[in-house]
C-alpha positions in Angstrom: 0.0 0.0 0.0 1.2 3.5 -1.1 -0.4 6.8 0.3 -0.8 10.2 -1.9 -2.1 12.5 0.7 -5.1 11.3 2.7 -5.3 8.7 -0.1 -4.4 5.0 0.0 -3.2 2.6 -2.8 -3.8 -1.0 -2.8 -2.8 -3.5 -5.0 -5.9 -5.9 -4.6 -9.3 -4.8 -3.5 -11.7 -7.5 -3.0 -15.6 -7.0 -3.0 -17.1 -9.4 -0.5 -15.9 -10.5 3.1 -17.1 -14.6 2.6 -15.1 -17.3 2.4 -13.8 -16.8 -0.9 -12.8 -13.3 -0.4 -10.9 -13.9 2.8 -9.2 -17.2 1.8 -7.9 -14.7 -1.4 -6.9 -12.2 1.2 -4.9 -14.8 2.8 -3.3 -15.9 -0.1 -2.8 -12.8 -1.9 -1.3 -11.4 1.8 1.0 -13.8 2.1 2.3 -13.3 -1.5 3.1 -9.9 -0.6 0.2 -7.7 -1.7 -1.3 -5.2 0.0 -5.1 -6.0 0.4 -8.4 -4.0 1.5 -11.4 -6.5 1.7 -14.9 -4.9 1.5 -18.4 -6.5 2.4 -21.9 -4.9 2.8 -22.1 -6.7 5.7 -21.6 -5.5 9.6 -18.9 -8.1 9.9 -16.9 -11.0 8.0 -17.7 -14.2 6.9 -20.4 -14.2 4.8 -22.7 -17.1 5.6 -20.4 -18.9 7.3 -20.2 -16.3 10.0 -21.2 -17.8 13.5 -23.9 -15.5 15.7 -24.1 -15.8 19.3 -28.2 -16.3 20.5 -29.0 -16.8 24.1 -25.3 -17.7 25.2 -24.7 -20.5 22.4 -22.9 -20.1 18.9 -25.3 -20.3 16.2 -23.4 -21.5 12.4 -25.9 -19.1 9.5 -25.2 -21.4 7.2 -27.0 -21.2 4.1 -30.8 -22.3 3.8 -31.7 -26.0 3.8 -32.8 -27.3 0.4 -35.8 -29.2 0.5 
């Protein structure tokens, strides 16, 4: 990452905080690259993102084909 100004360079922005993007992240990190990782979401992980509701860890998995 380069800054010009209040501005910031990246060499790899990636649209979408699941799975995918932050296994690229990882990758593309540890290759060197300077990353920013953006999701709509309020946090990261897409569906595979765990919530806590009434003191137990809840998977939010994708919905059940049936």
């Amino acid at each position: 990452m380069s800054e010009i100004g209040d501005q910031k360079e990246w060499d790899v922005v990636i649209i979408g905080g699941g799975v995918a993007g932050l296994t690229a992240s990882i990758y593309l990190a540890r290759a060197g690259r300077s990353v920013l990782v953006l999701d709509k979401g309020a946090g990261l992980g897409g569906r595979a993102a765990s919530n806590e509701i009434a003191e137990s860890r809840v998977n939010m998995g994708g919905p059940c084909a049936v």
